[in-house]
N, C-alpha and C positions, 0 to 999 in steps of 0.2 A: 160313380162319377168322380171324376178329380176335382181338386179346391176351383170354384168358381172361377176364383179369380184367373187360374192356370187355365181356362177355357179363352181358347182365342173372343175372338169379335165375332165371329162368322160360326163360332160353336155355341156362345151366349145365345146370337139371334134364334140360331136353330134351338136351343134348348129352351127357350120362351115359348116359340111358336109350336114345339111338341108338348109342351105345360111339363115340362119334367122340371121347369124352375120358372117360380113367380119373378114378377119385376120386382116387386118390394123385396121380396130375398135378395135379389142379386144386387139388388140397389142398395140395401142396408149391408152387405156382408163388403163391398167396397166401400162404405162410408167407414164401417168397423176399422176396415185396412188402414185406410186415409187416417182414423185416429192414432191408430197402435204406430205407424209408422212416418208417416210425412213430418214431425218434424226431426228426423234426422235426413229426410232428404230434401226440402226443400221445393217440392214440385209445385203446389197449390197457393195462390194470393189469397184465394178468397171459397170456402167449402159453404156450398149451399146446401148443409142438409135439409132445411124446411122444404127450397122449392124442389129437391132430389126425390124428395119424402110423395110432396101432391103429383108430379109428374109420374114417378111407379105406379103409384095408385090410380090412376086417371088411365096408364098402359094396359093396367091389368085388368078395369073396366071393360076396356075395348077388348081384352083378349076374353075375357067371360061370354061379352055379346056377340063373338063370332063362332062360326060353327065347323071352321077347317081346320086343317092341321097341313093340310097339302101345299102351300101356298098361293092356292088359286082363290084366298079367302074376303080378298081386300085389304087385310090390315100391312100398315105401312113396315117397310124391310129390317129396321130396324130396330122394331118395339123392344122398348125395355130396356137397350142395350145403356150402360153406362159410358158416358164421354166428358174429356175434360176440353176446356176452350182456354187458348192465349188471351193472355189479358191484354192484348192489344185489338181484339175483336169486344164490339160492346153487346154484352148480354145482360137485356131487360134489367132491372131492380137490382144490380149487383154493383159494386167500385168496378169502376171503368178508370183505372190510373195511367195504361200503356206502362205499366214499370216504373213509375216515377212518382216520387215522393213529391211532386207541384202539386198535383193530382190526386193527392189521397183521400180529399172528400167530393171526389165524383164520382155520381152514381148514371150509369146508362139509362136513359128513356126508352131505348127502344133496343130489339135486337139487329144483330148486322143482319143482311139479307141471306146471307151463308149458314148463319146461327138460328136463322126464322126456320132453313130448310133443313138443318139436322135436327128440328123437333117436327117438322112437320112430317120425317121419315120415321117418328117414333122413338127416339133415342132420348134418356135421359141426360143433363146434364148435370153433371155433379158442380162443378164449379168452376172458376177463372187460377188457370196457373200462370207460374213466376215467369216475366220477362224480363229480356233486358230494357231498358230506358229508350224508349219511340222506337226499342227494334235496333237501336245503331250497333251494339258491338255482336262478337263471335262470341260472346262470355255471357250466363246471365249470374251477375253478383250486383246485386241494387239496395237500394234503400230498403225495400220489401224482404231482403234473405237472399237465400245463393243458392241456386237449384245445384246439388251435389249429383254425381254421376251414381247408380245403385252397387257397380264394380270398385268403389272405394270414398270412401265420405271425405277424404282430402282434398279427390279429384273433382273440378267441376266438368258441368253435364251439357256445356259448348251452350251458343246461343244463335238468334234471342231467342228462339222459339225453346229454352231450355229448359222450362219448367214441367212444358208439354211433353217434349222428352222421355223424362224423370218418369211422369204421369204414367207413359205406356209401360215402359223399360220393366220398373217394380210393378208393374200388375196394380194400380191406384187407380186406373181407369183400361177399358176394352180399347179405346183408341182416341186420338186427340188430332183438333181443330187447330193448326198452327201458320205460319204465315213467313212469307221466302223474300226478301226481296236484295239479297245477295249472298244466299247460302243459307241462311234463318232455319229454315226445316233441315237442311240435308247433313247441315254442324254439328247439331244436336244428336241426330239419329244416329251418325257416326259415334260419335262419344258415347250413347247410350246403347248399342248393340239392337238398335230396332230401323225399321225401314219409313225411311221419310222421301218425298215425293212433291217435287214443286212440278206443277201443271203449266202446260203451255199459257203462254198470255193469251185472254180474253175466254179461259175455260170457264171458271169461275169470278161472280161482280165480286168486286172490291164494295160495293155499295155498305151505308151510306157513306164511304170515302169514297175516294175517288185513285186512278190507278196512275196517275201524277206521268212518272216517265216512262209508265211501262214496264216497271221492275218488279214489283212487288205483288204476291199471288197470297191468296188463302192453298195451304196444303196440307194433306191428310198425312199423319206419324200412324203407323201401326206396328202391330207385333207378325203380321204376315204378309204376304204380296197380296193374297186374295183381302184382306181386311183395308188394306190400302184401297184396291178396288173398291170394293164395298163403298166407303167411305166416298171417293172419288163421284161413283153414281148417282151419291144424293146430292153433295154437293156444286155439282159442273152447274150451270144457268148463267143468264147474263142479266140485266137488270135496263132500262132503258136508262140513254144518259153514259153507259159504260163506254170507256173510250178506243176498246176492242173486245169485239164480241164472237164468239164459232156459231157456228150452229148448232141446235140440240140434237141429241144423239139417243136413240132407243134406251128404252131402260132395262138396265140393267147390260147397257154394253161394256162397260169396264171389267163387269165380274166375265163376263162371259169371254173378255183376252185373257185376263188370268187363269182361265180352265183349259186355255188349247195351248196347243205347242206352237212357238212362232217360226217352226222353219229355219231354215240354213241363212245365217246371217253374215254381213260385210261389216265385221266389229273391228275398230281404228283402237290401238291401245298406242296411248301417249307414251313416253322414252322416261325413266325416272330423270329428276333435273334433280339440282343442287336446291340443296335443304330439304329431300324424300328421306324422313326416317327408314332407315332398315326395314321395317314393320312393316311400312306404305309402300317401301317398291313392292316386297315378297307379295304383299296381298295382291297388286297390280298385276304382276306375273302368275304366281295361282290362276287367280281371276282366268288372266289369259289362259291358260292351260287347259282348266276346265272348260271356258269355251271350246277351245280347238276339239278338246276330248270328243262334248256335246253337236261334234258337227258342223261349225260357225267357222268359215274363213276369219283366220285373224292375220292383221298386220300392222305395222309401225307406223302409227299415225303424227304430222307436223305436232311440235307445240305450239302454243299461244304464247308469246313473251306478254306476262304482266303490264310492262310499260308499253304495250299498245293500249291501252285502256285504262289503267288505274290513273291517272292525271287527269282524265276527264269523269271520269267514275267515283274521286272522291268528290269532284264540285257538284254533280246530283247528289250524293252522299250528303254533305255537308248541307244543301241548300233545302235538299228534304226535315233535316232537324231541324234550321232554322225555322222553318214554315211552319212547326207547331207551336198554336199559337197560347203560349206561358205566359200568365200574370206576371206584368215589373218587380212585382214585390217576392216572386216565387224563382226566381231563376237562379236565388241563391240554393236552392235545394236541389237544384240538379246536381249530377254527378261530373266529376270533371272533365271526363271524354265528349259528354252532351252540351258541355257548357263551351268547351275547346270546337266541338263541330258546328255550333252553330253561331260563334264568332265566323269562323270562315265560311261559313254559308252566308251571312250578311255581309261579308265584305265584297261580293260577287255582284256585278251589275246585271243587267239582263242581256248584254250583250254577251258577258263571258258566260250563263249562260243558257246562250241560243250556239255558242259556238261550243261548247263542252256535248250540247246535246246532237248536233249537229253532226261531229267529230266522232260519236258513240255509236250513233244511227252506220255513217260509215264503216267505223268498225265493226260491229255488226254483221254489215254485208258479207267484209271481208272474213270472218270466221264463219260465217256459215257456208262460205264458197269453199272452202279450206275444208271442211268438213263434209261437203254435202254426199261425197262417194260413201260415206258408210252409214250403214241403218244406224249405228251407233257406236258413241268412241267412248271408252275407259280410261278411266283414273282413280288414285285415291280420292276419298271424298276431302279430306284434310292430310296435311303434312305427319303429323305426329299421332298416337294415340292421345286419350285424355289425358291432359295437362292439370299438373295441381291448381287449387284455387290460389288467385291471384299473380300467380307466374305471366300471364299476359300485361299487367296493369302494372306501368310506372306509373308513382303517386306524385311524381316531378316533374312530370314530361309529358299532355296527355297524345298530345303526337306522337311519341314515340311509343305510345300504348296502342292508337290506330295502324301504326307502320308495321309493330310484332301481328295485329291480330290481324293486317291482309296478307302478311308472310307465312303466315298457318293455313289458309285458306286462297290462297291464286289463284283456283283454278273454278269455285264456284260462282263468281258472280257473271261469269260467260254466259250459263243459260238464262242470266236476268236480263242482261245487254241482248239480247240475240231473242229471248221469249221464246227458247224451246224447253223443252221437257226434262227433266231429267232429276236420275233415284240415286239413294244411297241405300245401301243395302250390308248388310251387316255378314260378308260372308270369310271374315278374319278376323283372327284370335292372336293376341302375343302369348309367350310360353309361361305369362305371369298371368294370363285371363283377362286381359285389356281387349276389348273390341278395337276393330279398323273398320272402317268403313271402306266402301270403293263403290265409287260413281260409274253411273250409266249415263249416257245424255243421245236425247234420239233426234231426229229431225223434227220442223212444226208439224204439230198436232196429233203426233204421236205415241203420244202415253198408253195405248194400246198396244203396241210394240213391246215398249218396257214393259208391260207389268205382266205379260206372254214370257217375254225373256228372265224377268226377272224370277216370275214363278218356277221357269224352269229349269232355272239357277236353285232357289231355294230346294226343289225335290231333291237335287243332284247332292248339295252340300246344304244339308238342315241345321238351323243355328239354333234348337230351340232349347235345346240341353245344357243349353250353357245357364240358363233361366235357373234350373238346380244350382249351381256354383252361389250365383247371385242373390239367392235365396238365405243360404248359411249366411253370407256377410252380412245382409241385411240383419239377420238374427243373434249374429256377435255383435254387430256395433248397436242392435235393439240394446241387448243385454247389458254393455255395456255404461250406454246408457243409463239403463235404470241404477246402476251400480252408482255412478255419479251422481246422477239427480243432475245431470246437464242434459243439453240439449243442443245439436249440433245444426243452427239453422243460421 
């Protein structure tokens, strides 16, 4: 059998339920990881190995008392499997910070409603990784550590969902719990050479939050399409109270798009604009290529000019940070970009905005109408490959640190505004081993599409090799390490 940890999601689950590996094994042999390695990469806030500990054990109970092996046995899809959660999701008896040092002695009462349902599909939690601060930037570097990319410990690991990233990327956990609400999942995934996946709005409850403008989703990061699925299946529900909700869907219907082929598709590839890294067009065009190869009418899709949207998209931006609600005495320990966004979120009255959201809703229409001839339009996920640590962040200006980090990212917060679907998928390499990401985005409610296309993308062009490269660096800069007696977090 290969190193546990080199076992996808979807090989873990199968290798529990054939008993070729305990939960406690597979659960202590990634806590081991998590020791020997996280802090040079910075993925995890908070490692629960006590409750990782009761949870295997309690998995592997249930796997002793059943009698199948087929999976016709009842025990839940996921037993045993080890997962990490964004610390901007609250899980039960753990620091519930959101990233932010206001916050560093809050502890969760309760789990979110999303986190209730990746344990009640059997999955362990290992613990709460690094975010950025309430989620606002494309970067996570916070008071907590700086989730580093596993292709180079300079580099960071995009945001906010970056710690989660990290999590999959290095093999520190089988798959991770992460959260989109303009780009958040698909950022990081890029940077980290793994597949991240924001769900149409109302797949999954935001619960006990609430889904404010419609932007912001719980999304699964994995190391494969099918593991994405997986993930996706347990997670989708709504929650009463939610402010858009789908219908439930058979289980296990996500795994089951990623197992068939989706047919001759009408794929819109965007035009490279000004500021596409080199990288980001070629990947764009590959991308294209192997489409066409694979059978998919492809053609030259309109762009989206930025300034239809970002003017009214930083004042929910901004008015969302403002709304969390920070002790007077705490607000000095924000970070400056947090502290900068939610000045301008309070200076906003409710008229400007009712007309920012108003103005959004329209836009909106207007890019889904612009889009709606293709089952799904292509892009890079981001401008640039991963960028070193703090290259996005003037320490002078935190404006001009929001301005660089939507000039890296234009083109991701469309499917927020809009609430369609859409993946980043790791299917490009620079000639130095930097992953690219390149975006998929499908019509509403159709993640099932993607993750058919997407998988049939991965058989054609398999990223998983690159996982070896990743591996050595990891082991120089361990080594390294111990040479110094530093520690790079």
């Amino acid at each position: 059998m290969s190193a546990l940890h080199d076992l996808t999601l979807a090989e873990q689950a199968e290798a529990v339920r054939a008993r070729a590996v305990s939960p406690t094994e597979l659960v202590d042999h990634h806590l081991h990881r998590i020791a020997e390695l996280d802090g040079l990469l910075g993925a995890y806030r908070t490692v629960d190995a006590p409750g990782a500990g009761r949870a295997a054990r309690a998995a592997e109970a249930l796997l002793l008392a059943s009698t199948g092996t087929d999976g016709g046995d009842g025990l839940p899809p996921l037993l045993g499997v080890p997962l990490s959660v964004k610390d901007t999701w609250p899980v039960r008896g753990l620091p519930f910070t959101a990233g932010s040092g206001a916050f560093d002695d809050r502890i969760a009462p309760a789990d979110a409603t999303v986190v209730g349902a990746l344990r009640t599909a059997g999955a362990v939690l290992l613990g709460t990784t690094t975010a950025a601060e309430f989620g606002c930037s494309s970067y996570t570097e916070t008071a907590h550590g700086t989730a580093r990319s596993p292709y180079g410990p300079a580099l960071g690991a995009g945001g906010s969902s970056g710690g989660a990233a990290v999590s999959v990327a290095s093999r520190l956990a089988a798959g991770a719990l992460g959260s989109d609400g303009g780009g958040s999942v698909r950022i990081p995934a890029a940077g980290c050479g793994v597949v991240g996946l924001k769900p149409s709005r109302g797949r999954v409850t935001p619960a006990p939050g609430t889904d404010a403008f419609g932007l912001a989703t719980a999304g699964p990061l994995a190391r494969t399409v099918l593991d994405a699925a997986l993930l996706l299946d347990v997670m989708a529900g709504s929650t009463p109270g939610d402010a858009g909700t789908l219908p439930a869907l058979p289980a296990g219907h996500f795994r089951a798009c990623a197992e068939r082929e989706p047919g001759p598709l009408r794929i819109g590839v965007l035009p490279p604009a000004d500021g596409w890294h080199p990288e980001a067009a070629l990947a764009c065009r590959r991308t294209a290529e192997l489409l066409l190869d694979l059978g998919h009418h492809i053609e030259e899709a309109p762009p989206t000019d930025p300034d239809e949207y970002l003017p009214d998209f930083t004042v929910l931006w901004s008015v969302l940070a403002a709304a969390v609600p920070v002790p007077p005495e705490r607000e000095e320990l924000l970070l400056p970009l947090t502290r900068w966004l939610r000045a301008c979120g309070s200076a906003h009255d409710a008229v400007r905005l009712y007309t920012a959201t108003a103005s959004l809703t329209a836009t909106a229409r207007a890019v889904c109408h612009r889009y709606d001839r293709y089952d799904a339009v292509l892009s890079p996920t981001t401008d640039t490959p991963p960028l070193p640590i703090g290259s996005l962040v003037d320490p002078d200006s935190p404006e001009r640190t929001f301005t660089r980090m939507l000039a890296l990212t234009p083109r991701t917060p469309l499917a927020n505004l809009t609430g369609r679907p859409s993946m980043s998928l790791p299917l490009h390499w620079t000639p130095d081993g930097l992953p690219i990401g390149v975006m998929l985005t499908a019509r509403h409610h159709r993640e099932g599409l993607l993750l058919s296309l997407g998988a049939q993308l991965e058989r054609a062009r398999p990223w998983h090799h690159h996982a070896a490269r990743q591996e050595a660096l990891l082991e120089q800069a361990r080594q390294a390490s111990a040479r110094t007696g530093q520690v790079a977090r």
